[in-house]
N, C-alpha and C positions, 0 to 999 in steps of 0.2 A: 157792974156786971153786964150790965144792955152793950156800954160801950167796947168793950171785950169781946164780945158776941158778936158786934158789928164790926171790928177788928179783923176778926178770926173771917167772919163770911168774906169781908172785903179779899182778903190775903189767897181764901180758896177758889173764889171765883176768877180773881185774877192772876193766879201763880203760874198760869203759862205764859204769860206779857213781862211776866216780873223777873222770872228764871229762863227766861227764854236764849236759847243758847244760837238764835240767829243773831244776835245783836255783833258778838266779836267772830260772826263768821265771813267767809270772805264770799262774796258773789260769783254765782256760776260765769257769768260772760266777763268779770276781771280779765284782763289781757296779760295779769301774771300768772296765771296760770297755766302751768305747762301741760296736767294732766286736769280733764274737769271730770268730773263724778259720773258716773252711770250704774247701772245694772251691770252685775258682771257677764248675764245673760240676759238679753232685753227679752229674746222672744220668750225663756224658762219665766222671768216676771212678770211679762203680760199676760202670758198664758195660766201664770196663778190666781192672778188678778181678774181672769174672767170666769174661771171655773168657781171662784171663792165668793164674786159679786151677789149679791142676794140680790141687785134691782138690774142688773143687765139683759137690756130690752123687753123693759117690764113696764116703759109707760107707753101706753095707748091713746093717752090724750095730747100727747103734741103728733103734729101734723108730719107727712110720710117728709123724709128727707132733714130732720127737723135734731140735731145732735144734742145728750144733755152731757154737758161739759162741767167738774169741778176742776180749780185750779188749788193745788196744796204748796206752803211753802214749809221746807224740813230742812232738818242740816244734816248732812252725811258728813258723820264724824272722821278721825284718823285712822280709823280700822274698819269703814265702811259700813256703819251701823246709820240705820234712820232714826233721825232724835228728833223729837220735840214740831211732829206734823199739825200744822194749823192750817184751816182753810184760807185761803186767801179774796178767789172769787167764788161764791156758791151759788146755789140755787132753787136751796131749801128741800122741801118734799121729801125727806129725810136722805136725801144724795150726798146733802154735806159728810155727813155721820159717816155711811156707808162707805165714800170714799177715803175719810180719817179712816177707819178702820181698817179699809183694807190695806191702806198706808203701814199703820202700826203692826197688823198681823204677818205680813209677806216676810216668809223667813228668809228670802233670799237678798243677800247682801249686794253692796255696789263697792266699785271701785272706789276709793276717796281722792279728792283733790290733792294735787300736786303745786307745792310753788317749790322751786329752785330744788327740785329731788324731795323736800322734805312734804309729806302728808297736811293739810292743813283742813280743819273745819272750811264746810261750803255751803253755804245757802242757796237750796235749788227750789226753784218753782216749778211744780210738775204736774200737766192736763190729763183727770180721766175721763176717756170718753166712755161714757155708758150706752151710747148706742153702737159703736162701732168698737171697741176695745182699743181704738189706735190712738194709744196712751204716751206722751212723750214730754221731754224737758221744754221747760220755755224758760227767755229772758225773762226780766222783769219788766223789761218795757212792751212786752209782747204777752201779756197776758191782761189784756181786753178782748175775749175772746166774742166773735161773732158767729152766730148759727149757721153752719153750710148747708145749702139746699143742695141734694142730689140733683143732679140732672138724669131731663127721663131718655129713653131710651129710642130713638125712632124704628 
């Protein structure tokens, strides 16, 4: 019975690694892609995504200029649905969460990838910035993100 129990926990805690539907998906920056994935209105989904944020410019203790950045990796399926968002780079402080969610909540759909006309599963990694909203797709090789200091103003 124990071992069953440890079965079952194993199986729940990691069913989104196991059933993870980025594995047969195709990468955003693949060069066979004719169409890659986006928002079908970036600004209509940013601007959902900032209205909906519960921590957007809600931290005080990083320094002026100072951006808090999650990185999500999802698969925008063949009809433009987000499946199966996982954090990729976080940052804790409950930002992870909040960005997964707002990920999973945003009703508004994206275009899906294209290869040779036909629609295909895509695996896109995608930056919210919580200090500034200016949220967008990254490579995969481009997602070491590093903090931009503002410049001051003379």
């Amino acid at each position: 019975m124990k071992k069953l129990l440890l079965i079952l926990l194993i199986t729940f805690t990691y069913s989104p690694f196991i059933f993870s539907q980025q594995g047969n998906a195709i990468l955003y920056e693949d060069p066979s892609l004719t169409i890659k994935p986006s928002p079908v209105d970036k600004e209509i989904y940013d601007e959902w995504i900032k209205q909906h944020n519960k921590l957007y410019g809600s931290d005080p203790s990083s320094g002026p200029g100072v951006h808090l950045r999650v990185v999500i990796v999802f698969t925008v399926d063949t009809i433009g649905n987000v499946v199966n968002p996982l954090i990729w780079r976080g940052i804790g402080f409950g930002y992870d969460e909040e960005a997964r969610r707002l990920i999973k909540a945003n009703p508004n759909i994206w275009t899906p990838g294209s290869m040779d006309g036909k629609p295909v599963n895509t695996s896109v990694y995608y930056m919210i910035d919580f200090t500034t909203n200016k949220n967008c797709i990254l490579t995969k090789n481009s997602t070491k993100i590093k903090p931009i200091k503002k410049t001051k103003k003379e």
